[in-house]
N, CA, C and O atoms as a Tripos MOL2 file, in Angstrom:
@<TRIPOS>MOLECULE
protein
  304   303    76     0     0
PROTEIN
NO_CHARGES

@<TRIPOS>ATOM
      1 N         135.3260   76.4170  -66.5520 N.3       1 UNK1
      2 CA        135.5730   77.7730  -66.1280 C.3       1 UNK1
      3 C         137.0140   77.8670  -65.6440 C.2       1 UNK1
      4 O         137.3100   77.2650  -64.6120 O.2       1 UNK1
      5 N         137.9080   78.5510  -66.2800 N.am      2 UNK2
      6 CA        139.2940   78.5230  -65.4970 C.3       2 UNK2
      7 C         139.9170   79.8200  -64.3540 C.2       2 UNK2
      8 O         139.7720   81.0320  -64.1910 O.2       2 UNK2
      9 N         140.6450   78.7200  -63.7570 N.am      3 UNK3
     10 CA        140.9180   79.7630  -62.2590 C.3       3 UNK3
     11 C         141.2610   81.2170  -62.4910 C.2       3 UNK3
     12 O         141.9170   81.4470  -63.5070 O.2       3 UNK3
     13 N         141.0100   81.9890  -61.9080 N.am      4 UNK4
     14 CA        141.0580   83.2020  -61.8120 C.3       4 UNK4
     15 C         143.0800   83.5570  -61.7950 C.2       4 UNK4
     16 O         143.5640   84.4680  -62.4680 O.2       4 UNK4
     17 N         143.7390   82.8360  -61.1030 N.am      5 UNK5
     18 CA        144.8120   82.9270  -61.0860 C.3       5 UNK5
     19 C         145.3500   81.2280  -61.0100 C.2       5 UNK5
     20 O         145.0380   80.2330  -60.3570 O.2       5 UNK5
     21 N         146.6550   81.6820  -62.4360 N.am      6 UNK6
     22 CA        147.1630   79.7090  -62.9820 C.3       6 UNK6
     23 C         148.3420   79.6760  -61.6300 C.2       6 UNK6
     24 O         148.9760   80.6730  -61.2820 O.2       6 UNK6
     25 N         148.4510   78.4360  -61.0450 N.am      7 UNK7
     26 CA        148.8490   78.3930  -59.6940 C.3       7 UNK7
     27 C         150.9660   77.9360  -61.1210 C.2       7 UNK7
     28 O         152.1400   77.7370  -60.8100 O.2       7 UNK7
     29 N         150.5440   77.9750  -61.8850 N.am      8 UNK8
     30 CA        151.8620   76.9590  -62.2030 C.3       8 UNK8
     31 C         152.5150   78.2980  -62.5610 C.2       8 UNK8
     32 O         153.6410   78.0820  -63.0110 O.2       8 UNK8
     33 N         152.2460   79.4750  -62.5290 N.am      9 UNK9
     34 CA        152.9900   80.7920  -62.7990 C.3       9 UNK9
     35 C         153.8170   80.8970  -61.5410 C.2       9 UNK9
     36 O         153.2280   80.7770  -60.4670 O.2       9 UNK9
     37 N         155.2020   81.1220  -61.5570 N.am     10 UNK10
     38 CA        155.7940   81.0890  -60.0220 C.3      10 UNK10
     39 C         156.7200   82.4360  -60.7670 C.2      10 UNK10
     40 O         157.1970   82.4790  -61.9010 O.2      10 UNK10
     41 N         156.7560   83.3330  -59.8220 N.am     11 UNK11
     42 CA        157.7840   84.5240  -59.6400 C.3      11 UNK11
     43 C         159.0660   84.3890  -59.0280 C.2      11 UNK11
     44 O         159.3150   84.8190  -57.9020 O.2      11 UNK11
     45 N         160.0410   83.6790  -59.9030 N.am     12 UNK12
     46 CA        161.2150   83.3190  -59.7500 C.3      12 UNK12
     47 C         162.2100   84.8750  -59.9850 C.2      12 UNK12
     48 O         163.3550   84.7580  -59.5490 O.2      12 UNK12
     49 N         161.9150   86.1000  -60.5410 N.am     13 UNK13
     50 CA        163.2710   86.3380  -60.6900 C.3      13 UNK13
     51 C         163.5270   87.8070  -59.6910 C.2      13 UNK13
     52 O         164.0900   88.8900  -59.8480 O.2      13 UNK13
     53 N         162.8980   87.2480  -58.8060 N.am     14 UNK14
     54 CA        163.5560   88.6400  -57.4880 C.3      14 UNK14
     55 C         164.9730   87.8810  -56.5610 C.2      14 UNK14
     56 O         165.4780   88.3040  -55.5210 O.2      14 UNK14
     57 N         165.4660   86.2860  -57.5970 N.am     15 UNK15
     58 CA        166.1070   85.5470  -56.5860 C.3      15 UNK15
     59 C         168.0020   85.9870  -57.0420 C.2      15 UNK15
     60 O         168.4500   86.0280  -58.1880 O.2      15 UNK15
     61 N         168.6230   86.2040  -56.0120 N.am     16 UNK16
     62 CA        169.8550   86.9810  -56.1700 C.3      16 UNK16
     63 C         170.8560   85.7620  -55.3900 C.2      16 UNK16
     64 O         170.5750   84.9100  -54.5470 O.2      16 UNK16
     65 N         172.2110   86.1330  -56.1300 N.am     17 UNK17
     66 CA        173.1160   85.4690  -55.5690 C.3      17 UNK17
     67 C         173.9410   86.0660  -54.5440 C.2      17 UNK17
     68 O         174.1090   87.2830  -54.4620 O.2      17 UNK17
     69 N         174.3360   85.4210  -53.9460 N.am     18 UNK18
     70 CA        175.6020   86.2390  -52.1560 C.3      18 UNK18
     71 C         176.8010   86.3580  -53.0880 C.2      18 UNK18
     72 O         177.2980   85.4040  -53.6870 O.2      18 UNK18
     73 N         177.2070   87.5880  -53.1510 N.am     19 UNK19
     74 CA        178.6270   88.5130  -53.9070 C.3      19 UNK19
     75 C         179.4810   87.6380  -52.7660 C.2      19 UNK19
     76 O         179.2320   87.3440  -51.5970 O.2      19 UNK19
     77 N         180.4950   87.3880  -53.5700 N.am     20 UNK20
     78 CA        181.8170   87.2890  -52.6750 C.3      20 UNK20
     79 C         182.6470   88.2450  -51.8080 C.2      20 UNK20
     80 O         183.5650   88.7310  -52.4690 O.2      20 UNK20
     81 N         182.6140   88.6520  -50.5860 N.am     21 UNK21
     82 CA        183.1510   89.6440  -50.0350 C.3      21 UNK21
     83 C         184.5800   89.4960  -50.3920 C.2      21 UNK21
     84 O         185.0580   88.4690  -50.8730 O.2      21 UNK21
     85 N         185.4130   90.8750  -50.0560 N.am     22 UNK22
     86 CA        186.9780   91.3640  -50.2950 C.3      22 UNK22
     87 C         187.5050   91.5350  -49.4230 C.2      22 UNK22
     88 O         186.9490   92.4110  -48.7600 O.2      22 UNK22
     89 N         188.7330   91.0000  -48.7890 N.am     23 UNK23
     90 CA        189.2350   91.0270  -47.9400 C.3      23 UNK23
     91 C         189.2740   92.3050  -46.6730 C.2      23 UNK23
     92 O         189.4670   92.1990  -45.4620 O.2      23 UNK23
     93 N         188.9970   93.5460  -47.5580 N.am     24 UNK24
     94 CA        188.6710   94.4570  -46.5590 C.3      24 UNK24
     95 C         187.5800   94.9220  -46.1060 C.2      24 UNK24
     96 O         187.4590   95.7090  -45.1670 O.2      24 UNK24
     97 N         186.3970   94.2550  -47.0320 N.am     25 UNK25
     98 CA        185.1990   93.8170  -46.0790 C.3      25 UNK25
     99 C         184.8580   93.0100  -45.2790 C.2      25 UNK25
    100 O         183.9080   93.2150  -44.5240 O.2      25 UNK25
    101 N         185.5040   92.0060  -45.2740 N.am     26 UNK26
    102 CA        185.4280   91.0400  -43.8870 C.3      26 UNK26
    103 C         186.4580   91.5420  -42.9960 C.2      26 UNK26
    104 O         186.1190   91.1040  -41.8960 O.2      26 UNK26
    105 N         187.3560   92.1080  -42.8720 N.am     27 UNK27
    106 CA        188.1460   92.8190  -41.9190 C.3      27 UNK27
    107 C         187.2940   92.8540  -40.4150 C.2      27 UNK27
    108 O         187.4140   92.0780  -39.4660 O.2      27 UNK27
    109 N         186.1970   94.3030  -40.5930 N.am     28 UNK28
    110 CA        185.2740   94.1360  -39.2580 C.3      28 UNK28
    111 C         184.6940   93.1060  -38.9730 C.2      28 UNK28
    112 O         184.1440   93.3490  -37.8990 O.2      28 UNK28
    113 N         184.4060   91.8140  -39.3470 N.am     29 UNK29
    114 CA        183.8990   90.6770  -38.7000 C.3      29 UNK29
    115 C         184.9980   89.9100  -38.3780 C.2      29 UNK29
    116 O         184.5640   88.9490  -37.7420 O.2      29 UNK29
    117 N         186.1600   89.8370  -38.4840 N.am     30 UNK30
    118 CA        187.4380   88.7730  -38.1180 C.3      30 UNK30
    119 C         187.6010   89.7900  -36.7200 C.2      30 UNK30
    120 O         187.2370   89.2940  -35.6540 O.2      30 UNK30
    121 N         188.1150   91.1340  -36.7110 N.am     31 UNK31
    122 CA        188.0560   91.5540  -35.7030 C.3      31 UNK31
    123 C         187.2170   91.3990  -34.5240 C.2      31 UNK31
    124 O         187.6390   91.3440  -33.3700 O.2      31 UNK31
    125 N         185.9390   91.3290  -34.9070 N.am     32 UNK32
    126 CA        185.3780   91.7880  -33.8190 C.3      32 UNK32
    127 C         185.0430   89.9880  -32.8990 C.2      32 UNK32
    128 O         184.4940   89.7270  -31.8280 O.2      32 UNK32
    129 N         185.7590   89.0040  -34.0820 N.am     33 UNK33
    130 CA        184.9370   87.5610  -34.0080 C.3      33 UNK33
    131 C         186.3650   87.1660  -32.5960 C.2      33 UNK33
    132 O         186.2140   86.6210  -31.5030 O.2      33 UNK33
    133 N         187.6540   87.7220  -33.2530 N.am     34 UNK34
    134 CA        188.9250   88.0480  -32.5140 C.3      34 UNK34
    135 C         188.5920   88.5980  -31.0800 C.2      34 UNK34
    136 O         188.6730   88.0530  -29.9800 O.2      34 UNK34
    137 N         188.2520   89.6690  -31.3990 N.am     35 UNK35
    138 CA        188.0950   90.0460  -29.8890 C.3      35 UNK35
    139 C         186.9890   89.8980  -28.7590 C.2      35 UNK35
    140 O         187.0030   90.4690  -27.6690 O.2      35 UNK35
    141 N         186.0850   89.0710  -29.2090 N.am     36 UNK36
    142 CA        185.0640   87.9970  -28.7040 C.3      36 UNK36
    143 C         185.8770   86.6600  -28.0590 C.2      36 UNK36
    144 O         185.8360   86.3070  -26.8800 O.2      36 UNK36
    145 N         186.5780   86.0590  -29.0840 N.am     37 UNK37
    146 CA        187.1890   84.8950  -28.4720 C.3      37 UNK37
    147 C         188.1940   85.4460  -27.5790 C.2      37 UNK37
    148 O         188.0700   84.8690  -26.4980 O.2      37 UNK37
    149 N         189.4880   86.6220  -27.5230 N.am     38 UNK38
    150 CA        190.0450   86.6650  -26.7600 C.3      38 UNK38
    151 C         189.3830   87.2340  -25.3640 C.2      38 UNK38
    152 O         190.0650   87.0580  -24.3550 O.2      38 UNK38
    153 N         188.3560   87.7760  -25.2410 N.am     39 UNK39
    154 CA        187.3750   88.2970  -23.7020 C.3      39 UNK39
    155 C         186.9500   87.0570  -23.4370 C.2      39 UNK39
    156 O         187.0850   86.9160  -22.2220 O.2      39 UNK39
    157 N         186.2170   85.4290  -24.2170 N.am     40 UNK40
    158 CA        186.1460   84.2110  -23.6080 C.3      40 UNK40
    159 C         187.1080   83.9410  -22.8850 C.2      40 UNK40
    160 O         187.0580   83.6360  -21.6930 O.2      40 UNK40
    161 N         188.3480   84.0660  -23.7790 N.am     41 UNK41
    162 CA        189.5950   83.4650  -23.0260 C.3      41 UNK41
    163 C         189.9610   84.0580  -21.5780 C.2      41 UNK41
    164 O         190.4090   83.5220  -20.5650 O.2      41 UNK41
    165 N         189.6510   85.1640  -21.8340 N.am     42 UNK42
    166 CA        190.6360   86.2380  -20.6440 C.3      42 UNK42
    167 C         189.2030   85.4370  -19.5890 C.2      42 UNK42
    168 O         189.6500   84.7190  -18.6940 O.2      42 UNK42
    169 N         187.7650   85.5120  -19.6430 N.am     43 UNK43
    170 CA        186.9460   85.3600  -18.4440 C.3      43 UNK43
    171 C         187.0090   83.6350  -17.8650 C.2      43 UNK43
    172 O         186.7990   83.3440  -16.6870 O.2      43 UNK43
    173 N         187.2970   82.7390  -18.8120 N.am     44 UNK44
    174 CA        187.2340   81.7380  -18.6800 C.3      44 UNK44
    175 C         188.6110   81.6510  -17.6690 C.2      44 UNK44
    176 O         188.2940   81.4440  -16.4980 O.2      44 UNK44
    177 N         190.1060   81.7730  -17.9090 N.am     45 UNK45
    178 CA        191.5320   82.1410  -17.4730 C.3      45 UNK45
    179 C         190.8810   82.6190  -15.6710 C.2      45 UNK45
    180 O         191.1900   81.9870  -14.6610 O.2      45 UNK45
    181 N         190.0010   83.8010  -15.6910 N.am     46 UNK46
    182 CA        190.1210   84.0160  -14.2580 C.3      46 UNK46
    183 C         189.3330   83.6200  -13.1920 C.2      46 UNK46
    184 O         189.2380   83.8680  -11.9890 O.2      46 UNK46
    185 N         188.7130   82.8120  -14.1580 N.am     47 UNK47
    186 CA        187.5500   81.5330  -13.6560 C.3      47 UNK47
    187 C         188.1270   80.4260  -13.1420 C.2      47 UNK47
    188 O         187.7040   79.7650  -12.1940 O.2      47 UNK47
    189 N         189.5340   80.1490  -14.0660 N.am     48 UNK48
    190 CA        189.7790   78.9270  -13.5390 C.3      48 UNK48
    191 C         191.0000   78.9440  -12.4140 C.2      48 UNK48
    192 O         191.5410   77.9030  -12.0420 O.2      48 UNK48
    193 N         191.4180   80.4490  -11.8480 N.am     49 UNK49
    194 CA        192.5420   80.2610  -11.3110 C.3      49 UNK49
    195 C         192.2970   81.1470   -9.9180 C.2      49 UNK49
    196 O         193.0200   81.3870   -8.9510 O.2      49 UNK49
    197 N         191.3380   81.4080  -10.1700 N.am     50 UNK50
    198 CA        191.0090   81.9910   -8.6250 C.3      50 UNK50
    199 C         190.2950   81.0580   -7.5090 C.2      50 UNK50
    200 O         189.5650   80.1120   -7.8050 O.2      50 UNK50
    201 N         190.6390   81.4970   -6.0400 N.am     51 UNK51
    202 CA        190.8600   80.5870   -5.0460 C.3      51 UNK51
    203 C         189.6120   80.3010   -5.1260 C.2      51 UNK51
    204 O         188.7420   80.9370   -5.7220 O.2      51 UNK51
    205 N         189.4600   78.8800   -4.2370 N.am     52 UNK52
    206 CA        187.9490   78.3090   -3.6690 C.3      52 UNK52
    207 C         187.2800   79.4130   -2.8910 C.2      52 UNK52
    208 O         187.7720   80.4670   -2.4870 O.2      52 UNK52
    209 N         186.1380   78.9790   -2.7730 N.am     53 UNK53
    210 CA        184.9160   79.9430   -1.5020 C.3      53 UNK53
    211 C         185.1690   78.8620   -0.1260 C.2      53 UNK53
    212 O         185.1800   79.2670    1.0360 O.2      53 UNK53
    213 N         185.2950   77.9420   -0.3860 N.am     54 UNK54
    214 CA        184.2700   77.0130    0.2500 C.3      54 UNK54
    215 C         185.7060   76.8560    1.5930 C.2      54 UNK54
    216 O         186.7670   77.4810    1.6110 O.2      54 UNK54
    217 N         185.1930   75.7750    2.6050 N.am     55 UNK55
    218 CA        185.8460   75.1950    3.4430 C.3      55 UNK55
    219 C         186.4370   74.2690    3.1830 C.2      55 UNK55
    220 O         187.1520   73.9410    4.1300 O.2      55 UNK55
    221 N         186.5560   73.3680    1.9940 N.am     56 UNK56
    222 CA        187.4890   72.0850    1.1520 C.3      56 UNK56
    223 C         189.0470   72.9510    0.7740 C.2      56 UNK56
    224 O         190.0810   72.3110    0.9670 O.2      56 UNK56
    225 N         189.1500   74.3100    0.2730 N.am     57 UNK57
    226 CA        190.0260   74.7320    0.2370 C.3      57 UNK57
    227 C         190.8880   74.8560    1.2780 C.2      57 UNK57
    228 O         192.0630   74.5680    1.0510 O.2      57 UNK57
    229 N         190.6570   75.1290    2.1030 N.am     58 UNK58
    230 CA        191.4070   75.5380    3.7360 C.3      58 UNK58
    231 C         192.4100   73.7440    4.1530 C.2      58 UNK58
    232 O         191.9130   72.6750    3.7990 O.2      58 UNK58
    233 N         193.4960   73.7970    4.7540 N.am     59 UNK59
    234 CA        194.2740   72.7770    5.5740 C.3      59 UNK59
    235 C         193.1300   71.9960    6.5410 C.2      59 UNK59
    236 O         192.0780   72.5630    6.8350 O.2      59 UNK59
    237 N         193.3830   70.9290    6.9040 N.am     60 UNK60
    238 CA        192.6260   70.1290    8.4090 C.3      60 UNK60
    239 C         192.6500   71.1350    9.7340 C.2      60 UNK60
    240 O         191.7700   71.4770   10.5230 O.2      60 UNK60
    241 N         194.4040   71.5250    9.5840 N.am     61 UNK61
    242 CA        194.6630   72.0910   10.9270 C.3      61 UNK61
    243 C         193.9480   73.5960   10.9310 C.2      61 UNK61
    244 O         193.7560   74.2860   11.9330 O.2      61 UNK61
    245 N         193.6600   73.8740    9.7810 N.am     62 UNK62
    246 CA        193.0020   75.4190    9.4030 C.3      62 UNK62
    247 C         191.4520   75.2810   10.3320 C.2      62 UNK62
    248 O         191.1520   75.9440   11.3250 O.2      62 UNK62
    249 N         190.7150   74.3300    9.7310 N.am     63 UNK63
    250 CA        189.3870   74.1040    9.8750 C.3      63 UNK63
    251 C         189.2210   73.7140   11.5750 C.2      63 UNK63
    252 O         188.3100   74.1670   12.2670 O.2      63 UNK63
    253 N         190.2160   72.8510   12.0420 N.am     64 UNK64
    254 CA        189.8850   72.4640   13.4820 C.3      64 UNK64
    255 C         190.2220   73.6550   14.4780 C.2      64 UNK64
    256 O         189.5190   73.9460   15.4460 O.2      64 UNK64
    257 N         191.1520   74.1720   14.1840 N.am     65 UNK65
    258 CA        191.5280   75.1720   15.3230 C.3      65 UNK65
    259 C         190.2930   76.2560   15.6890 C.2      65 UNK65
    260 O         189.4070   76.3590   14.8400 O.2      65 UNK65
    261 N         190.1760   77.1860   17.0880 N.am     66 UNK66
    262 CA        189.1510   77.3140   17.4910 C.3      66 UNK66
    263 C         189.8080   79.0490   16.9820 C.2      66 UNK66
    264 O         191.0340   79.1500   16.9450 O.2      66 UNK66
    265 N         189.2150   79.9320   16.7300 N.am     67 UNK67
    266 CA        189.5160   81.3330   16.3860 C.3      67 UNK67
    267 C         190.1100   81.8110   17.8210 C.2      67 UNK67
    268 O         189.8000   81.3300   18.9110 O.2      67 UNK67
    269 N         191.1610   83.0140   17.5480 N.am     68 UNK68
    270 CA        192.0970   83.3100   18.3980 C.3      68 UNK68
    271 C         191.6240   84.6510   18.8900 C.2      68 UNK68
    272 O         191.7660   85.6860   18.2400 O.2      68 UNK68
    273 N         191.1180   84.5870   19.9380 N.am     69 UNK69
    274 CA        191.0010   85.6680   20.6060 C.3      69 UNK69
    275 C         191.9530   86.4880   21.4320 C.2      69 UNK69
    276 O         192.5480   86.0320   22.4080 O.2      69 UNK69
    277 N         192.0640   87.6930   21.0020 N.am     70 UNK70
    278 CA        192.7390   88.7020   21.4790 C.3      70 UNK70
    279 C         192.6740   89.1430   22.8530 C.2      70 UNK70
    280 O         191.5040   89.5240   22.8790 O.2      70 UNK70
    281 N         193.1680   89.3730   24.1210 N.am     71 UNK71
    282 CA        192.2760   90.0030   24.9430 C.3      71 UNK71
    283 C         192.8750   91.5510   24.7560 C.2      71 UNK71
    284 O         193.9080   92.0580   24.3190 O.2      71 UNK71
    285 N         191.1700   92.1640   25.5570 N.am     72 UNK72
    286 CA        191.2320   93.2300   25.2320 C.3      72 UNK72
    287 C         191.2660   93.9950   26.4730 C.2      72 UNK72
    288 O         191.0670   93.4780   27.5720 O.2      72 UNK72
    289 N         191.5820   95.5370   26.2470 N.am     73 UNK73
    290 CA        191.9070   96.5260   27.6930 C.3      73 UNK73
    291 C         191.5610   96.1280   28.6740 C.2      73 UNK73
    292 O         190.8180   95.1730   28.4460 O.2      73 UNK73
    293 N         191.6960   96.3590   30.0520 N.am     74 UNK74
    294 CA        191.3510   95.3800   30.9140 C.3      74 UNK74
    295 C         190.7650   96.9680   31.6850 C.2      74 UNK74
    296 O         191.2390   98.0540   31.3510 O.2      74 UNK74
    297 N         189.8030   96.8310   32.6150 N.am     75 UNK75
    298 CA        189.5100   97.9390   33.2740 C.3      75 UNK75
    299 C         188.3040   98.9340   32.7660 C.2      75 UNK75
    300 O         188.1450  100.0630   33.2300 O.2      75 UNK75
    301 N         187.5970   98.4370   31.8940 N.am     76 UNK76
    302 CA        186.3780   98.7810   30.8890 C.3      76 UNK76
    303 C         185.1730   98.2560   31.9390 C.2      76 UNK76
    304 O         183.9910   98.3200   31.6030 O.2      76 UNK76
@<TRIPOS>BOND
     1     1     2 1
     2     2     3 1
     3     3     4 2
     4     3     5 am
     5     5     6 1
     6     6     7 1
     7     7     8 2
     8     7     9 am
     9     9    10 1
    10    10    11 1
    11    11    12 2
    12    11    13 am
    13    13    14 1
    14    14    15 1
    15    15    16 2
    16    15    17 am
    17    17    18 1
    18    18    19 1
    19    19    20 2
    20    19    21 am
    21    21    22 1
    22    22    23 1
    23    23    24 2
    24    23    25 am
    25    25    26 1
    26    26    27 1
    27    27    28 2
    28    27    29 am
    29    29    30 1
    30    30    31 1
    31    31    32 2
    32    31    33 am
    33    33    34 1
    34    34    35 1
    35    35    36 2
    36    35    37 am
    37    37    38 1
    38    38    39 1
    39    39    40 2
    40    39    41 am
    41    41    42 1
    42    42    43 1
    43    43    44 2
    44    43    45 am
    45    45    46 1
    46    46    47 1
    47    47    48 2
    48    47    49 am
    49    49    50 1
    50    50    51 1
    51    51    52 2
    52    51    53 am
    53    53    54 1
    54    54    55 1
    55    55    56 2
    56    55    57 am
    57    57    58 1
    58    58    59 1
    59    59    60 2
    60    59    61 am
    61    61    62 1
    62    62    63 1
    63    63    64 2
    64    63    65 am
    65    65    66 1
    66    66    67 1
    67    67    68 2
    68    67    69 am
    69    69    70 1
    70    70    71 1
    71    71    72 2
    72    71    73 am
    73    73    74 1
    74    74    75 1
    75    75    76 2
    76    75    77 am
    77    77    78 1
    78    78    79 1
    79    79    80 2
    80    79    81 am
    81    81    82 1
    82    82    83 1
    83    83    84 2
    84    83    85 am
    85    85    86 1
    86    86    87 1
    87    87    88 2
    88    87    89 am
    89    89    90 1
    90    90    91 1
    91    91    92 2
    92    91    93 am
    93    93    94 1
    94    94    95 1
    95    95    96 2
    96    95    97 am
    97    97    98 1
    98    98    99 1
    99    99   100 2
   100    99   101 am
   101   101   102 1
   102   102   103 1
   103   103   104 2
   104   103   105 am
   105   105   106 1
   106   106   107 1
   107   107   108 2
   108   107   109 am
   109   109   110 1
   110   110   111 1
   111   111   112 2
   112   111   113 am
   113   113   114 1
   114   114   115 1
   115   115   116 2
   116   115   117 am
   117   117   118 1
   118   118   119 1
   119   119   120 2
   120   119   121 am
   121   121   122 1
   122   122   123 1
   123   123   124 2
   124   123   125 am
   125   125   126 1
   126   126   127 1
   127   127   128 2
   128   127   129 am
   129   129   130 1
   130   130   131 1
   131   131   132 2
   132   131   133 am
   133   133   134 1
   134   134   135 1
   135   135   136 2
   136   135   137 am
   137   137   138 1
   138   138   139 1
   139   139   140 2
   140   139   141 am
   141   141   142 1
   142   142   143 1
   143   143   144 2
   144   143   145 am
   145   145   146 1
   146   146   147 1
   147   147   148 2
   148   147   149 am
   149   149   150 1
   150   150   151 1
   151   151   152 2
   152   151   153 am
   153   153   154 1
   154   154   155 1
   155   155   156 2
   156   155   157 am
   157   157   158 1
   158   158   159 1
   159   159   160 2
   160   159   161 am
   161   161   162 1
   162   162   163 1
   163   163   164 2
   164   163   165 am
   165   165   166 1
   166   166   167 1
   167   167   168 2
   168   167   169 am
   169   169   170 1
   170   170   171 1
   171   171   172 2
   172   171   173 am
   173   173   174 1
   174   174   175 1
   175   175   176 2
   176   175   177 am
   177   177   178 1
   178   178   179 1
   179   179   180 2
   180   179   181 am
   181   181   182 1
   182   182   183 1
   183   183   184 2
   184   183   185 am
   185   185   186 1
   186   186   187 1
   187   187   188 2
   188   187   189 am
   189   189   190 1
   190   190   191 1
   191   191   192 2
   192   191   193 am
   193   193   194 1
   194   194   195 1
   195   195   196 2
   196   195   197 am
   197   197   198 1
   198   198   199 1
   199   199   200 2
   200   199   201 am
   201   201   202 1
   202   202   203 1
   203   203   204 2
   204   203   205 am
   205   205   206 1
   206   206   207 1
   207   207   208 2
   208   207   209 am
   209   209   210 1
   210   210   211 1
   211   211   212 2
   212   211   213 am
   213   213   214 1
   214   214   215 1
   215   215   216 2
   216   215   217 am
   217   217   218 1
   218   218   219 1
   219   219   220 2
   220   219   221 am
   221   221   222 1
   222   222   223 1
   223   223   224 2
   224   223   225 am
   225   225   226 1
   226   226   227 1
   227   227   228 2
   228   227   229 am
   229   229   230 1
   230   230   231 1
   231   231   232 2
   232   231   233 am
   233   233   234 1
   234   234   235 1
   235   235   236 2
   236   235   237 am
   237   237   238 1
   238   238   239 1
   239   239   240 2
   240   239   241 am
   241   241   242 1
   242   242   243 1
   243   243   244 2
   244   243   245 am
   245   245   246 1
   246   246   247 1
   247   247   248 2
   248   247   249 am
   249   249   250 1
   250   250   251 1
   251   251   252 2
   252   251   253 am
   253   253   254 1
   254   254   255 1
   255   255   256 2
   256   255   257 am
   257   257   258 1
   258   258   259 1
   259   259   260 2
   260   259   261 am
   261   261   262 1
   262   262   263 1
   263   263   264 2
   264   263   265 am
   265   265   266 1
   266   266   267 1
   267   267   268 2
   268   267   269 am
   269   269   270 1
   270   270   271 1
   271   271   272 2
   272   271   273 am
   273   273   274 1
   274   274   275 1
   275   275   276 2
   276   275   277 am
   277   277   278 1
   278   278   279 1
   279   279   280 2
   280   279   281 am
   281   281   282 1
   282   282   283 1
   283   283   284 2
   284   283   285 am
   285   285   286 1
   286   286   287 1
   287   287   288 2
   288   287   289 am
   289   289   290 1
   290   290   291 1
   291   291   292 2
   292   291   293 am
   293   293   294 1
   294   294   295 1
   295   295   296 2
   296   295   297 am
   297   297   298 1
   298   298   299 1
   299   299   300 2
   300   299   301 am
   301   301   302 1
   302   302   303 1
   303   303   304 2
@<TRIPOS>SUBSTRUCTURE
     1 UNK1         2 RESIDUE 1 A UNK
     2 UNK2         6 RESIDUE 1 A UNK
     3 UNK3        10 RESIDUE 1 A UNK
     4 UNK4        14 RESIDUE 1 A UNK
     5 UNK5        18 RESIDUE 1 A UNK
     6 UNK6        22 RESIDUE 1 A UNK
     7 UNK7        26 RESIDUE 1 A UNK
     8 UNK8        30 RESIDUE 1 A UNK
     9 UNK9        34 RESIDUE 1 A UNK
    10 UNK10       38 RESIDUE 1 A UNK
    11 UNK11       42 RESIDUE 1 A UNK
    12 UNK12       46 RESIDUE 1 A UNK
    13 UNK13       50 RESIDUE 1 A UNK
    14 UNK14       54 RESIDUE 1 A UNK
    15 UNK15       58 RESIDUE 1 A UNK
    16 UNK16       62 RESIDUE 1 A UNK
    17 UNK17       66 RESIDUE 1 A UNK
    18 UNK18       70 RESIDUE 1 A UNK
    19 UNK19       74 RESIDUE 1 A UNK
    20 UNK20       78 RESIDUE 1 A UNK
    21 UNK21       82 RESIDUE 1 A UNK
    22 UNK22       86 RESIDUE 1 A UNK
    23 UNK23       90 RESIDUE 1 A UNK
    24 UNK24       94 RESIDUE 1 A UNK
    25 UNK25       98 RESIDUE 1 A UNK
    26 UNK26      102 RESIDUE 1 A UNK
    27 UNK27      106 RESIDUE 1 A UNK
    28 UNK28      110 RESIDUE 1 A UNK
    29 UNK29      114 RESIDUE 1 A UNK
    30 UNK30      118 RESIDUE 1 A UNK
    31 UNK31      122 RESIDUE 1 A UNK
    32 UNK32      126 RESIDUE 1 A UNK
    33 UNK33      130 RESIDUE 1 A UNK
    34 UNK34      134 RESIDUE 1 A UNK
    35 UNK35      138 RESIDUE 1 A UNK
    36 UNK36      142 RESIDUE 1 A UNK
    37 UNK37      146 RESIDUE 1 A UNK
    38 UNK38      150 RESIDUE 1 A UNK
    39 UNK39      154 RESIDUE 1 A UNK
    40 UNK40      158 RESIDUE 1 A UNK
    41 UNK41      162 RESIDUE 1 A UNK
    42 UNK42      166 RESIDUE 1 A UNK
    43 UNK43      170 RESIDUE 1 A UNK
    44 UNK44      174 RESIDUE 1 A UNK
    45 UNK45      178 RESIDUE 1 A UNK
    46 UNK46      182 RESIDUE 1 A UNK
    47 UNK47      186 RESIDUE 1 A UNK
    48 UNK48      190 RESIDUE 1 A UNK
    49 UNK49      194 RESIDUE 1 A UNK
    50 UNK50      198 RESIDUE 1 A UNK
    51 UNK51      202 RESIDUE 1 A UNK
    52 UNK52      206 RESIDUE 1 A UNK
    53 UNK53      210 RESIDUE 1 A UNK
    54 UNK54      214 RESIDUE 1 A UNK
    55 UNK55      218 RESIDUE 1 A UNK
    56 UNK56      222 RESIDUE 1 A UNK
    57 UNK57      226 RESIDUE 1 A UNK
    58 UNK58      230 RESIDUE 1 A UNK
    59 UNK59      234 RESIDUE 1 A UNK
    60 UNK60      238 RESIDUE 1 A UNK
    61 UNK61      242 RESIDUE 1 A UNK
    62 UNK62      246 RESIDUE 1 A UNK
    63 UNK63      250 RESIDUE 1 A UNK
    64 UNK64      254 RESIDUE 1 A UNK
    65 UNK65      258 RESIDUE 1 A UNK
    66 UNK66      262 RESIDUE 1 A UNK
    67 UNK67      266 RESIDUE 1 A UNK
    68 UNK68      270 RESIDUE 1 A UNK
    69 UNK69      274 RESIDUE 1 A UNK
    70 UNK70      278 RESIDUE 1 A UNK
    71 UNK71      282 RESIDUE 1 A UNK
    72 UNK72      286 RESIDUE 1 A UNK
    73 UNK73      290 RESIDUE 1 A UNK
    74 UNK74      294 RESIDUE 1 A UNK
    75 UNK75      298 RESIDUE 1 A UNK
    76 UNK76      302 RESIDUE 1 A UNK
């Protein structure tokens, strides 16, 4: 009795080749790939040059000294 459907039939021709794009179709992807890497650059740049948070940044003599109090009106 043979199969209802022959498995060795394969539907090969919906298969297409990638066209070579033209220089002014890749235009919008160089741009936009451009101005991706230069916003890395610019966030990475102000990442690396802005001051510490911490207390390692500060002098010895910064960290030991006791905060300077002002005095204030007298007669309050």
């Amino acid at each position: 009795m043979p199969a209802k459907s022959d498995p060795r039939v394969v539907a090969v021709d919906n298969y297409s080749y990638r066209r070579s794009l033209s220089v002014r179709e890749l235009l919008p992807a160089v741009g936009v790939g451009l101005a991706a890497g230069a916003l890395v650059f610019y966030i990475a740049r102000i990442m690396l040059e802005r001051a510490p948070v911490t207390a390692e940044g500060l002098s010895r003599s910064a960290r030991t000294k006791p905060p300077r109090v002002l005095p204030g009106p007298r007669g309050s």
